[in-house]
N, C-alpha and C positions, 0 to 999 in steps of 0.2 A: 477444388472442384468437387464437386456432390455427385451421390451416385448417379448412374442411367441406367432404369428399368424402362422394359419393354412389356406391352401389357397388349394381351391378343383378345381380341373381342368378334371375332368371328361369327359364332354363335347368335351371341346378341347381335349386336347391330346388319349383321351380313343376312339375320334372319328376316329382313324386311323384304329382302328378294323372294322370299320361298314361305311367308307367315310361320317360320322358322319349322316349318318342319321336315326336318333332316333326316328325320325316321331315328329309333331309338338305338340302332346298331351303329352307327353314323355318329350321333352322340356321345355315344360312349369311346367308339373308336377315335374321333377325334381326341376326345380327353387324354387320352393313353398317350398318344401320339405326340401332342403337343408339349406333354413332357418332356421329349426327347430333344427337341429345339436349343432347350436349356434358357429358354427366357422365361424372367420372373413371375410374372403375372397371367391369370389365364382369367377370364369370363366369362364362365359358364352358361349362362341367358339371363333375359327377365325375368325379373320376380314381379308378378302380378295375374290378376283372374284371379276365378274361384275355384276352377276345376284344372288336375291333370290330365295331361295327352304324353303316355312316355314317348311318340314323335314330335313332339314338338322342346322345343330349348324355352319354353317358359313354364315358370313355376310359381304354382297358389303359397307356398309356403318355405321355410327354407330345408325343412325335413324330408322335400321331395328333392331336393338336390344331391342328398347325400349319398345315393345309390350310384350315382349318372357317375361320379367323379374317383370313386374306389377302382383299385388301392389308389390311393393320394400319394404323391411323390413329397418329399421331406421339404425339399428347396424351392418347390411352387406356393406361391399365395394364390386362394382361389376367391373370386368375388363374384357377387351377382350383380344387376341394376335395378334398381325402383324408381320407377315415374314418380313426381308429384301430381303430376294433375289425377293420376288413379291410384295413389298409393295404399297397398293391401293394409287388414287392419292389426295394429302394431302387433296383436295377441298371435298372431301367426310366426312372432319373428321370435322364436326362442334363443334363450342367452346362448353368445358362440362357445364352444365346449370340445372346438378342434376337429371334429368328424362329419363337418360339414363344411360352406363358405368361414375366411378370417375375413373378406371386407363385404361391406355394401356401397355401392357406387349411388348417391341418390340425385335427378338430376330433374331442373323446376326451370322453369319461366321469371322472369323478375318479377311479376307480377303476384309469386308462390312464396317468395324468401320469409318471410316470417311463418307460414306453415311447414316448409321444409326445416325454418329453425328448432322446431319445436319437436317434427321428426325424429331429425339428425341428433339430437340431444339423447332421445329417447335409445336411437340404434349403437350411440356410444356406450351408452348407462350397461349395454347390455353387452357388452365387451368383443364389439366389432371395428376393425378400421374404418375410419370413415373416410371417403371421398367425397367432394362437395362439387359437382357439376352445375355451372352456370350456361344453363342453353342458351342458346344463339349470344355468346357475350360479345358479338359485334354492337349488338341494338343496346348495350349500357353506353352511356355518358359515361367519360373518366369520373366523375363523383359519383354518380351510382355504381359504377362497377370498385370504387375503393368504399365505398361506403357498405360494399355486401359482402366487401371481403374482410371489413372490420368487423362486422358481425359476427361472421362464422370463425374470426381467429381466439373470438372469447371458448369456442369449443376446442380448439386446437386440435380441429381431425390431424388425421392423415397427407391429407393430398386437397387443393384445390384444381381445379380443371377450366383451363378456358375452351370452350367448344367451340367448333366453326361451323356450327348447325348449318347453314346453307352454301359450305362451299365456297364463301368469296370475299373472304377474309385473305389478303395480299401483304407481303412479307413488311415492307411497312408498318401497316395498320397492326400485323401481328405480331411485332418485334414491341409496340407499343405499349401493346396491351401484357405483355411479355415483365417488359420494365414495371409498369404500373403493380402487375400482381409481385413481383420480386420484390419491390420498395416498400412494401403497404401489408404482405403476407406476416405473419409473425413467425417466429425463427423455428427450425427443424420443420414447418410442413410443407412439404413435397408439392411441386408446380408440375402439374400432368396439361398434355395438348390433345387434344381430340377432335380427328381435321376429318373433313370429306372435298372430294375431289374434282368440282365440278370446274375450278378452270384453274385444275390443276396444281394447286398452290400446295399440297400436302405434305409431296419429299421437303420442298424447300423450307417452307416453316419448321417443319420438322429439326431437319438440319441446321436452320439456324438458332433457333433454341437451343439444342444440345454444344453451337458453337461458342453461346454467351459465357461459358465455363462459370454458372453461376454456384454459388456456394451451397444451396439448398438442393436434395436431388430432387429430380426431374424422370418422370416420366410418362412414357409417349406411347397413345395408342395406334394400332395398329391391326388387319384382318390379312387372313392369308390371301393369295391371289384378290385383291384390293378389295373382297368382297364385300357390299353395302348396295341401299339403292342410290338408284339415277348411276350417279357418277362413280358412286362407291366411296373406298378411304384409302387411307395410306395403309400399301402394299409392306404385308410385314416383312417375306425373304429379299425385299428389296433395301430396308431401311436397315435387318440383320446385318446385310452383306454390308452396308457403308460401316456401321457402326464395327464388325471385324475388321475392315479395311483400316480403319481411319481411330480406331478407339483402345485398341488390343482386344477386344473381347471375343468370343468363341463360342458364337451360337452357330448350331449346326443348322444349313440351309437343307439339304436333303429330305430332312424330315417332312418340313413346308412343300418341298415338293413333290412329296407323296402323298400330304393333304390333299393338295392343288388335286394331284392325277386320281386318286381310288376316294375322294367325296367330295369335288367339288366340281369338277369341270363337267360332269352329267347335267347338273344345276344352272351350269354358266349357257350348256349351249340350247338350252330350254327359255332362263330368265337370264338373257344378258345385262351383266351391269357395266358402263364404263362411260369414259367420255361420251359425250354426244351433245350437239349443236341445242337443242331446245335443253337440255342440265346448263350449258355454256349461258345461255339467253335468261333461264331464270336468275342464273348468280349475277348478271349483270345488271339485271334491273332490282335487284334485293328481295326474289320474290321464293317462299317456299318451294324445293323442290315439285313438291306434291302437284305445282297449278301446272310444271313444263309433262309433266306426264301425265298428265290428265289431258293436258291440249293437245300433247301431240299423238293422242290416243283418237284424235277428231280425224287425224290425217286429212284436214281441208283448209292447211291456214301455209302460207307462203313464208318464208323467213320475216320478208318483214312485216306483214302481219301480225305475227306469233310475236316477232317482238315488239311490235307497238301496243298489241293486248296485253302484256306482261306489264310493260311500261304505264296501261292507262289503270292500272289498278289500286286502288288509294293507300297511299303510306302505310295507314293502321293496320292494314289487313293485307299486306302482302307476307307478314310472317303467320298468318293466321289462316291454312286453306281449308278447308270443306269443299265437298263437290258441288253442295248447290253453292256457293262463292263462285264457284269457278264458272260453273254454268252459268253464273247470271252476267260475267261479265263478259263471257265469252256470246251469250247473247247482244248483250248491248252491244258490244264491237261489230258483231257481223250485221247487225239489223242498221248501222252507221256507215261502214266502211266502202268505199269505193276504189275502184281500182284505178289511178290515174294514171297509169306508165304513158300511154297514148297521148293524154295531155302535155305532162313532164317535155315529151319528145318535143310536140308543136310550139313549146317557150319557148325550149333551149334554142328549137330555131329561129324563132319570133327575137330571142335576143342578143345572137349571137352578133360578135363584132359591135354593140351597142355600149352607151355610155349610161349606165344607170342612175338617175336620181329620186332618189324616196325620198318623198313627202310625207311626214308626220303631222298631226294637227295639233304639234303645240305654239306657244305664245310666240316665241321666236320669228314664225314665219311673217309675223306684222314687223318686227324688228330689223328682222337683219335680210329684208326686200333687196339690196342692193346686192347683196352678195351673191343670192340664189338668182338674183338676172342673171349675172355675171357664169354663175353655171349653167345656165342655161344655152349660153352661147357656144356651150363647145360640140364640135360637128358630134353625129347622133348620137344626140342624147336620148334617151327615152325616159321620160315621167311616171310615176308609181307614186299614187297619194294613197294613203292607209286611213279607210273608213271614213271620207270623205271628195264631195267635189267641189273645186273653186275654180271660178272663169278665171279669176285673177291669172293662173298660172297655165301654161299646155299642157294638163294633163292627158296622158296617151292613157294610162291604164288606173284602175284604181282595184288594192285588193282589201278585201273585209273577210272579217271571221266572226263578228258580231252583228247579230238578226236585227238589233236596237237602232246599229248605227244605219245599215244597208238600207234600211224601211227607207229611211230619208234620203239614200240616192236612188236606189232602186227606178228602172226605167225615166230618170230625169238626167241624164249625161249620154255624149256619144264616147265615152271613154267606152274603153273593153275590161269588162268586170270579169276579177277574179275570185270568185269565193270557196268556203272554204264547208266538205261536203256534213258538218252540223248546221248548217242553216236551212232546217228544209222547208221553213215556209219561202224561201225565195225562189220567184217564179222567170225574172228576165236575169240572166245571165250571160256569160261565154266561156267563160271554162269554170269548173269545178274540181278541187284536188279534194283528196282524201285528209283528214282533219288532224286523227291523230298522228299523223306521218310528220307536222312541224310544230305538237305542243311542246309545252316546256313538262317538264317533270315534277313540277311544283307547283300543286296546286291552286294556290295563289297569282299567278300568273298563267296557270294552262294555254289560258287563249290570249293571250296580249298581241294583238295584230300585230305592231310592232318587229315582234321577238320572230312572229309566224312571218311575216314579209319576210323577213334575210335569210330565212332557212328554205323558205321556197325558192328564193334565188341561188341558195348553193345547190341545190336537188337539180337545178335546169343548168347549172355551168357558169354564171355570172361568177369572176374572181375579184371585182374591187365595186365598190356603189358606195356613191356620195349620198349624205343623210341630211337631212335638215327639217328641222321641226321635232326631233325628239329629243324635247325637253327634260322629259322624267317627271317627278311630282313632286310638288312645294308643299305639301301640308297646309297650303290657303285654299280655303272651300273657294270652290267653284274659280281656281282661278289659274288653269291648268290648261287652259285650252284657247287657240287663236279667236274661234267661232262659239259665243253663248248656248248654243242650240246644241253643239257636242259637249256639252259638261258633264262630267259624272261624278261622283263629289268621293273620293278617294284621298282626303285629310287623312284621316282618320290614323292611316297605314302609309303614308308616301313613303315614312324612311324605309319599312318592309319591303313593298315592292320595288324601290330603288335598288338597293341593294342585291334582293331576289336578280331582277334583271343586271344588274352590272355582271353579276355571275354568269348569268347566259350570255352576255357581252363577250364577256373571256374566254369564252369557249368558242363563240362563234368568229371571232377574230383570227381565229389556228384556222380557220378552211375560205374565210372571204376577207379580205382588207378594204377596210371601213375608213370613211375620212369624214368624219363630220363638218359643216360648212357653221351648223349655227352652237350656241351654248346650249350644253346638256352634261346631266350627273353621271353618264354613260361613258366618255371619253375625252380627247382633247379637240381644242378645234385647231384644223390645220387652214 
């Protein structure tokens, strides 16, 4: 088993809560301080900007660090971090020469790796430990993420680091990534974890990495009293104490907890950081912290609201926030959103004790006529055809979420129309639900009436509905549908959105039981 260093990053990363400035007595006194811990690694702040602020933990250069960290304890390594996306210019980084930082922590985007390549080369040349920080390495593919770490093992830093930038990286997914970087790292460099805490995954990943007893050391960041924004990180006199408990090791907690009491908890009861419900709602929709505190900075959005706007914000740009992002989409959602609890209420009663049958408008429904009589006979049933009306069958309700289709029922049925509230040129209705409360999360399928019909019926209470007519799509232009007049020519992609949907299928299955009546690439038929 390889060593276990604990690496305290307070300073930096904890200085998100306070735009790090701790005032300059604060700084220094911690430095002093956290010597006494007896754990290996300290991080003194950013390195970046152009100007000093002796209260502040960031620094233009590394010769403004060397005052803040004196006298330097023998058995401490001390490092700084450097962003890529602003990293200072290299002429500020004088060769290390012991009387200042021994590492540079430098940490990019994947989108950065060959400029950080080129960095990082540079900061070794000049006889500094390197660390290699992959932000957010949730968002690599196992081939991009072995393919950045085959890169950077041709420089054979120090240390690679998998980050849990947003918080919601699950012991799983991080056990995975764990294996991946151990199998693929090249021999003697050290696998470091740098977790934040928004649904709480921090101890445990932590813990179990240092459980894998893997041969290379390892080690783990950590801030005193959890300090970071939103949700903050893993709490260092917490993960000390396991590691004494459970490792032999002998770092003294007391120290931390005089951190904690004479500079830190002044701080905490000003800018609280910790759990909290909208940090919990961004990790779960994969959205940058930055969008859950900004939103909930509005104080006018409902849980699920908040979390349907997190959720309706596009892939590319959920690790990507700026305020006017956040604005705009916190605009669109409200200039959209309606409140249908009122409605939800009136179904659940409208269906309760009833037998559901959804109608789809695929090919099947000319086909398998007999069968769907045959459902039709059993005592209250109620009928749900999705973006369509046909005399053929008794239709009670019909629900749509597309403007295209609706045009063509719109005020020609005595069915009770259910739509869905993006449709605002529809002018004869009878109820209205709010739109993003049943899309899918994938953009490709966002609105698929379909997917949106069974999640409106779990929202009102129904627990089983017979299906028929959802066929899925055949990849034959225009040949997807019972009725010519509903074609929409989706070749092109069937197996995508097949697939897509079966996934939503599988999920939606754990909360309503589905029987399908006709053939479809969704399930089996019973």
């Amino acid at each position: 088993m390889g060593k276990i260093s604990l690496l305290d990053c307070t300073l930096r990363d904890g200085g998100y809560v306070n735009d790090w400035r701790f005032g300059e007595e604060t700084i220094k006194g911690f430095s002093q301080k956290i010597v006494q811990t007896g754990i290996e690694m300290y991080e003194v702040g950013f390195i970046k900007g152009d100007t000093y602020d002796k209260d502040r933990a960031v620094f233009p250069d590394i010769e403004s660090i060397r005052d803040v960290i004196q006298p330097k304890a023998e058995k401490m390594i001390y490092v700084g971090m450097l962003d890529m996306s602003a990293p200072i210019p290299l002429e500020r980084i004088t060769p290390c020469d012991g009387t200042s930082i021994e590492g540079i922590r430098v940490i990019f985007k994947k989108d950065k790796i060959e400029e950080a390549y080129t960095y990082c080369q540079r900061i070794m040349e000049l006889g500094y430990m390197l660390f290699v920080n992959f932000v957010g390495t949730d968002l690599y593919t196992d081939k991009e993420f072995i393919e950045a770490i085959e890169r950077f093992n041709v420089l054979r830093p120090y240390a690679m680091t998998i980050v849990d930038t947003f918080g919601l990286i699950k012991r799983k997914q991080f056990l995975r990534l764990a294996y991946l970087a151990d199998n693929n790292m090249a021999e003697g460099i050290a696998l470091c974890y740098h977790a934040h805490n928004n649904l709480q995954q921090a101890f445990g990943n932590a813990e179990a990495l240092v459980e894998l007893n893997l041969k290379r050391d390892i080690c783990i960041d950590a801030c005193v009293f959890g300090m970071g924004r939103g949700a903050g990180n893993l709490n260092l006199e917490l993960f000390a104490e396991y590691m004494n408990e459970n490792y032999d090791t002998h770092y003294r907690i007391e120290p931390m907890l005089e951190i904690m009491d004479e500079y830190l908890n002044d701080i905490y009861k000003a800018k609280f950081w910790g759990y909290s419900l909208p940090l919990y709602l961004s990790a779960n929709a994969g959205c940058h912290p930055n969008y859950a505190v900004y939103l909930e900075e509005k104080d006018s959005l409902t849980v699920r609201s908040f979390n349907e706007l997190l959720r309706s914000i596009p892939k590319e740009e959920k690790a990507n926030f700026s305020k006017e992002k956040a604005e705009k989409y916190y605009r669109e959602y409200q200039e959209s959103f309606i409140d249908d609890r009122e409605t939800i209420k009136k179904l659940s009663a409208e269906f309760d004790g009833k037998n559901v049958l959804l109608l789809a408008p695929g090919k099947s429904l000319l086909d398998c006529k007999a069968v769907i009589e045959k459902a039709l006979q059993e005592p209250d049933t109620v009928v749900i055809a999705v973006n369509f009306a046909e005399e053929e069958y008794p239709i009670q309700y019909i629900f749509s979420s597309n403007m295209r289709r609706y045009n063509k029922i719109e005020g020609k049925t005595n069915a009770t129309c259910i739509i869905t509230s993006n449709m605002k040129e529809a002018e004869q209705y009878d109820y209205m639900v709010n739109f993003a409360s049943y899309t899918s999360a994938e953009s490709e399928i966002i609105d698929n009436s379909g997917v949106m019909a069974l999640k409106l019926l779990i929202a009102i209470g129904v627990k089983q509905v017979r299906i028929a007519g959802m066929d899925g799509y055949s990849g034959i232009q225009n040949g997807d549908y019972f009725d010519r007049n509903l074609d929409y020519d989706f070749s092109t992609e069937a197996e995508k959105r097949n697939r897509l949907i079966s996934a939503e299928m599988e999920q939606i299955k754990k909360k309503i039981q589905l029987q399908f009546l006709t053939p479809t690439h969704y399930g089996t038929v019973e």
